[in-house]
C-alpha positions as CSV (number, residue, x, y, z in Angstrom):
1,X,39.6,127.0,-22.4
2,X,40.6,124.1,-25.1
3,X,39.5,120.9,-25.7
4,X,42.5,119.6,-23.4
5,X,40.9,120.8,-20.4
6,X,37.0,119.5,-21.6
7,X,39.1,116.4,-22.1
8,X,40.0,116.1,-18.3
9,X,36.8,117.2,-17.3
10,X,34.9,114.5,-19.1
11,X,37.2,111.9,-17.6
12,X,36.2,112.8,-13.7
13,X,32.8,112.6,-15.4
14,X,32.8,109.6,-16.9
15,X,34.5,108.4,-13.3
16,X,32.5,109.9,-11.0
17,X,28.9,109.1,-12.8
18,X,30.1,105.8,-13.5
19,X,30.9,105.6,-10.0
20,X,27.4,106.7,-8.5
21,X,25.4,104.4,-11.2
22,X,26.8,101.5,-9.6
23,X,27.5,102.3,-5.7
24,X,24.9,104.8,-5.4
25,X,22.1,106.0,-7.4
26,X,21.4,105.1,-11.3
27,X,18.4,107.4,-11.3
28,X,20.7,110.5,-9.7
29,X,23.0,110.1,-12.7
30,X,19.4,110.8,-15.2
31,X,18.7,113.4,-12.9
32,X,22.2,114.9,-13.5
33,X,23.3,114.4,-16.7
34,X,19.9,114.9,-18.6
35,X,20.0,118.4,-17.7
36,X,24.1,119.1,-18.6
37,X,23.2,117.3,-22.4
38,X,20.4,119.6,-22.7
39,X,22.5,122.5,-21.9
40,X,25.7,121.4,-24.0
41,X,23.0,121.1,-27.0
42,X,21.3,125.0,-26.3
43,X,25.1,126.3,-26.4
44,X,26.0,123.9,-29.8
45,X,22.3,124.9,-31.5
46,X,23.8,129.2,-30.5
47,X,26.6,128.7,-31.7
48,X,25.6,126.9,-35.1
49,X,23.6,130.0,-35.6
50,X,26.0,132.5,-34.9
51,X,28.1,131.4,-37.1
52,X,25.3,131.0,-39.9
53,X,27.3,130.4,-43.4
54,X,31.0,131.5,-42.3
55,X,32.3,128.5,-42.1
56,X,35.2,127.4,-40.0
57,X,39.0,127.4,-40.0
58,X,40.4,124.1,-39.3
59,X,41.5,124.3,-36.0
60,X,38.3,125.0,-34.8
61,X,36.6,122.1,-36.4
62,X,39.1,119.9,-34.8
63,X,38.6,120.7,-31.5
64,X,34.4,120.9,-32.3
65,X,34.7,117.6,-33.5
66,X,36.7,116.6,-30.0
67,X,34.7,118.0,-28.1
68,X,31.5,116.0,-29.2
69,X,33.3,113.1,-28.7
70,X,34.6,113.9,-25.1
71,X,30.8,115.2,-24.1
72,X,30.2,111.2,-25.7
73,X,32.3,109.2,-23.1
74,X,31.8,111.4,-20.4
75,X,28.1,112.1,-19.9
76,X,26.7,109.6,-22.7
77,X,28.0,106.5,-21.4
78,X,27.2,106.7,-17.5
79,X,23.9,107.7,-18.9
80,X,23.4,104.4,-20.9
81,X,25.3,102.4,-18.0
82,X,22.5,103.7,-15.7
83,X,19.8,103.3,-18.1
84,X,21.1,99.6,-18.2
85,X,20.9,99.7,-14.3
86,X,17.4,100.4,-14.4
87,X,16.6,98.4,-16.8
88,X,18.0,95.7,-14.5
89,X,16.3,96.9,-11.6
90,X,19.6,97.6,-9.9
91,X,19.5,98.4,-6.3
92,X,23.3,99.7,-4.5
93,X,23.7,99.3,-1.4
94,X,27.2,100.7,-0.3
95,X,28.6,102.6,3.0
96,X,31.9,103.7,3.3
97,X,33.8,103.6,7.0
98,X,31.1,104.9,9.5
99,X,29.0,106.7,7.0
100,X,25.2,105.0,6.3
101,X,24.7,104.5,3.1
102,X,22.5,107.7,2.5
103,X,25.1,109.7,3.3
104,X,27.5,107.9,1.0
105,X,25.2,108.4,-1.7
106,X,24.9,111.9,-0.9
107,X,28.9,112.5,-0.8
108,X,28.7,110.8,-4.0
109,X,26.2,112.7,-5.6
110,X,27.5,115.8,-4.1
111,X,30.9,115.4,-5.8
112,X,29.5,114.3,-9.3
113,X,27.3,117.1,-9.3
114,X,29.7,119.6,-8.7
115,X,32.0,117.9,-12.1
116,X,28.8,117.9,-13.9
117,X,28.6,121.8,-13.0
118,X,31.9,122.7,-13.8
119,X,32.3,120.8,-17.4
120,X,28.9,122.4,-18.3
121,X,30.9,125.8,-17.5
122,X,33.4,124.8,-19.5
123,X,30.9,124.4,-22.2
124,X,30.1,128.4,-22.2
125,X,33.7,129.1,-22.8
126,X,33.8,127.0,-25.8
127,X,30.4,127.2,-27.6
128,X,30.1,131.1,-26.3
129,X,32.9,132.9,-25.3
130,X,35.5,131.3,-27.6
131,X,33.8,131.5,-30.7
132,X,33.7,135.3,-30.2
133,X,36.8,136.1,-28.8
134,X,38.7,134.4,-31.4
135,X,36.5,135.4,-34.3
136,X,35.0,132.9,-35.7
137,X,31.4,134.4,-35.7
138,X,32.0,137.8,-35.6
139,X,34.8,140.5,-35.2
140,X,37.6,139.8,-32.8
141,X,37.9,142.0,-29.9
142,X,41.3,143.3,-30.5
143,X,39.6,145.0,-33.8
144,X,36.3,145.7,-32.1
145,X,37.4,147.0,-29.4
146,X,35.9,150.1,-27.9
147,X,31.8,149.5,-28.4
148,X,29.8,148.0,-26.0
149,X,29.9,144.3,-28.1
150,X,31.9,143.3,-25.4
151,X,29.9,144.3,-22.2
152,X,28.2,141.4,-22.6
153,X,30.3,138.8,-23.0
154,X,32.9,140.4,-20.3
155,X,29.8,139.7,-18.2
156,X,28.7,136.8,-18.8
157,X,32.5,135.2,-18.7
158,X,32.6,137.0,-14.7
159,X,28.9,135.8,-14.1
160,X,29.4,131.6,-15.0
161,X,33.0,131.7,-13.3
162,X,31.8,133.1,-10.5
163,X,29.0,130.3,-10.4
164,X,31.6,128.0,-10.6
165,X,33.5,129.3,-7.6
166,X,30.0,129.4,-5.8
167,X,28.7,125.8,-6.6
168,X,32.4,124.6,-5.3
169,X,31.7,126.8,-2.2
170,X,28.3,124.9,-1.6
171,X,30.0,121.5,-2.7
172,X,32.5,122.1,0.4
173,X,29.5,123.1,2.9
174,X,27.3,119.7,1.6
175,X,30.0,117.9,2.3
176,X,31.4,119.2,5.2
177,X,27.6,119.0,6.6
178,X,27.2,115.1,5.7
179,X,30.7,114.4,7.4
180,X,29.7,116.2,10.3
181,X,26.2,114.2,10.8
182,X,28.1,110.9,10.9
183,X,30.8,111.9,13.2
184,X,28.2,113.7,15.6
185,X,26.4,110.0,15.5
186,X,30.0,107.9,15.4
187,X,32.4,110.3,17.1
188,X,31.0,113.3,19.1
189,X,34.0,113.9,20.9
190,X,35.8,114.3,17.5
191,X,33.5,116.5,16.6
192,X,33.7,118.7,18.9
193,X,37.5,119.3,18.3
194,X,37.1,119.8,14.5
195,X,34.4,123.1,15.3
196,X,31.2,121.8,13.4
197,X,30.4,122.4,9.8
198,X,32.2,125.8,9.6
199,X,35.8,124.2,10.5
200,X,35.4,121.5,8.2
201,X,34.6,123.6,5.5
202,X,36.9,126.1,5.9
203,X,39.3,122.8,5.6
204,X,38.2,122.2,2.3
205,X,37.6,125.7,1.3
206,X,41.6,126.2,2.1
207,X,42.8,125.9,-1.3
208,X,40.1,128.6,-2.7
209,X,40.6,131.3,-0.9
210,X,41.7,133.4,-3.6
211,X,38.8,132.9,-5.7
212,X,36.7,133.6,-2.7
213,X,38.3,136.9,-1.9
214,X,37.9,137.8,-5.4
215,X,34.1,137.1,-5.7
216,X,32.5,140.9,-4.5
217,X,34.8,141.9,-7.1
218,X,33.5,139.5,-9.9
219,X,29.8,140.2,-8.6
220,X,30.3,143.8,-9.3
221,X,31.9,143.2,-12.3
222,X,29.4,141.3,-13.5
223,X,27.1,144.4,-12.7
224,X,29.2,146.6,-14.3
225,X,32.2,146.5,-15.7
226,X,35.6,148.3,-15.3
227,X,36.8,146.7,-18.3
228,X,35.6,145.0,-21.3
229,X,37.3,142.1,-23.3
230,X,39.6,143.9,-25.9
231,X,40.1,147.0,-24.1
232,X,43.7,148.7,-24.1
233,X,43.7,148.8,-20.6
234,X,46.0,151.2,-18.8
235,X,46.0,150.4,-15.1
236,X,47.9,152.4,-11.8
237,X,47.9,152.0,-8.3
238,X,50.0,152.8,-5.3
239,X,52.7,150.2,-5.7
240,X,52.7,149.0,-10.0
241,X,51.6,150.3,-13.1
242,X,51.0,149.1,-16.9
243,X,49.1,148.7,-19.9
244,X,47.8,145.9,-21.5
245,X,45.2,144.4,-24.0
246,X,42.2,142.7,-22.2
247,X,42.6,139.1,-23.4
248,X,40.6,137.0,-20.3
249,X,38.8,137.4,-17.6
250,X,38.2,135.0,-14.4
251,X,38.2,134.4,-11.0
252,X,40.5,135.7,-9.7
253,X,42.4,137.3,-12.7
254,X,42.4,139.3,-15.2
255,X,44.9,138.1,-18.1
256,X,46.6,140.7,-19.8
257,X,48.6,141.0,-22.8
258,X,51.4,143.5,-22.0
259,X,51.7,146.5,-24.7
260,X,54.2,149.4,-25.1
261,X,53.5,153.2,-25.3
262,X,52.5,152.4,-29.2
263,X,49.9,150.1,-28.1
264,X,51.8,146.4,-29.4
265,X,52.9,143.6,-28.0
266,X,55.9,144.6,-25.4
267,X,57.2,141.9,-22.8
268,X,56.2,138.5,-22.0
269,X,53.2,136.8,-23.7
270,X,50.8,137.5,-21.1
271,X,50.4,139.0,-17.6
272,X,48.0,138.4,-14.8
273,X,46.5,140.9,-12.2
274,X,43.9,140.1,-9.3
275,X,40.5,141.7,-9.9
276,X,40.4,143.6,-6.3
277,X,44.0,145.0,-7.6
278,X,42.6,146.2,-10.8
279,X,39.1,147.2,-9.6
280,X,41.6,149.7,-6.8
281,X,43.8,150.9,-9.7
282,X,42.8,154.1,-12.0
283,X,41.6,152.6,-14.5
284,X,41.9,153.9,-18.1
285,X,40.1,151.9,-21.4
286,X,40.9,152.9,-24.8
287,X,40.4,151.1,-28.3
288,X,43.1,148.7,-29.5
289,X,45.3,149.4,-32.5
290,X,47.5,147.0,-32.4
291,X,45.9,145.2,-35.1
292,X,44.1,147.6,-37.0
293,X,46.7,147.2,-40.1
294,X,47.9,143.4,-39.6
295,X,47.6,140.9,-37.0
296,X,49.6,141.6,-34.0
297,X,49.3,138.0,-32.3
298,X,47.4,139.8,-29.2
299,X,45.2,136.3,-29.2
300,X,47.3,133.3,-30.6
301,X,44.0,131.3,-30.9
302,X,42.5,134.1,-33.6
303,X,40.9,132.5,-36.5
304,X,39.8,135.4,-38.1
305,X,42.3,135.8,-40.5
306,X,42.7,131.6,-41.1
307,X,41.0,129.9,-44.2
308,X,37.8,128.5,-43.3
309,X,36.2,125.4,-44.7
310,X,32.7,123.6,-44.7
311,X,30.6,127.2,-45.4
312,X,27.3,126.7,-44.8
313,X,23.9,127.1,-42.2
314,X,23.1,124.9,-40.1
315,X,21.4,123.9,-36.6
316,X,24.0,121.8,-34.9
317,X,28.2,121.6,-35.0
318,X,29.5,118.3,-34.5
């Protein structure tokens, strides 16, 4: 996760919200983005007081500084533009092809909701996850490997990308649902070829099905898991074998750096393996060395060894 992809994000959100304000519903886009700025200002306040006094290197204020900005134009502004709206008393009234217009502004809502839920996902990997895993509030975790200071945020980085595969699930279904209603009214005998809500959302649930395999994996991960971030990680099953430094986790992999009988850095940058292939393997976790002496480049976003500028306390990071 890096400011690049928030960047992207806040685009489609800027699109999509603009989008509803003005074809469907200004007071959805309240009830949507209220909630997200609420949430991206808990993460900014918990991460301004992890990192208390420590300051920051510059990279890190760079993209803090971007990402404010992107979080501006991309849920601010349809938030004034429907504010405006209101103000106006502003009524939309659009339909698209045979659907009414309530279920226009439901498709609508339905896909800007589903943005709004994935940038505000997003938002844990950079004010959480990131902060920790490239130590600018506390130890890294390929020199702090080995306690249980990483069960937690292990978890919590399975737990809110497995939301994020759900919500897209229930995005596909609401949609599928509202498509269906109009073409049961419009088109019966179409659909009755398609096969109801379950065949048009396993249409749109096609190009997830990786993800969705990999979620009874993620939820017992999330329960307990096999592997914590920063784990030297040796890993064997019927058909491969390695070992390799616990960098990320996600749905549905697992990226590992690749290390050598010594414990460094041996072969390409990074690998990645399934969850369900790791969760099968035999599994052994020991504590990294790699960069017990002198930074071994495990994480190329690390900042714990960088200078770090602007020390001081306070309540919000901008």
């Amino acid at each position: 996760m890096n400011p690049r992809t928030i960047r992207w994000q806040a685009c489609v959100n800027l699109a999509l919200l603009s989008a509803l304000a003005l074809f469907a519903s200004p007071i959805a886009v309240l009830w949507l983005v209220v909630p997200a700025l609420l949430w991206a200002l808990l993460l900014n306040v918990t991460f301004a007081l992890a990192l208390g006094d420590r300051g920051r290197p510059d990279r890190r204020s760079h993209g803090d500084r971007w990402v404010v900005r992107y979080l501006g134009f991309g849920l601010v502004l349809p938030l004034c533009l429907s504010g405006a709206l209101l103000f106006v008393d502003y009524n939309p009234n659009l339909s698209v092809w045979d659907f009414s217009v309530a279920e226009t502004s439901a498709m609508l809502i339905a896909v800007a909701a589903l943005f709004v839920l994935i940038l505000s996902s997003s938002l844990i990997d950079w004010y959480y996850i990131r902060p920790r895993i490239d130590g600018v509030v506390c130890s890294p975790p390929c020199r702090s490997s080995g306690s249980d200071t990483w069960k937690g945020p292990t978890r919590w980085w399975f737990l809110h990308r497995g939301l994020a595969t759900l919500a897209y699930m229930g995005f596909a279904f609401v949609i599928a649902l509202i498509i269906m209603i109009m073409l049961v009214r419009e088109h019966p005998a179409v659909a009755g070829v398609i096969g109801g809500v379950g065949g048009l959302a396993g249409l749109l649930l096609i190009f997830a099905g990786s993800y969705r395999a990999q979620l009874p994996t993620v939820a017992k991960f999330v329960l307990s898991p096999a592997f914590c971030l920063g784990d030297d990680l040796s890993y064997e099953a019927h058909k491969w074998d390695g070992r390799g430094f616990v960098l990320h986790v996600a749905v549905p992999v697992t990226k590992l750096v690749p290390l050598g009988d010594d414990g460094h850095p041996a072969g390409p940058r990074f690998i990645e393996r399934k969850n369900s292939d790791l969760e099968e393997s035999d599994l052994v976790s020991r504590r990294t060395v790699a960069c017990a002496e002198v930074c071994a480049g495990l994480n190329p976003e690390c900042a714990v060894d960088s200078r770090r500028h602007d020390c001081r306390g306070r309540y919000l990071i901008l």
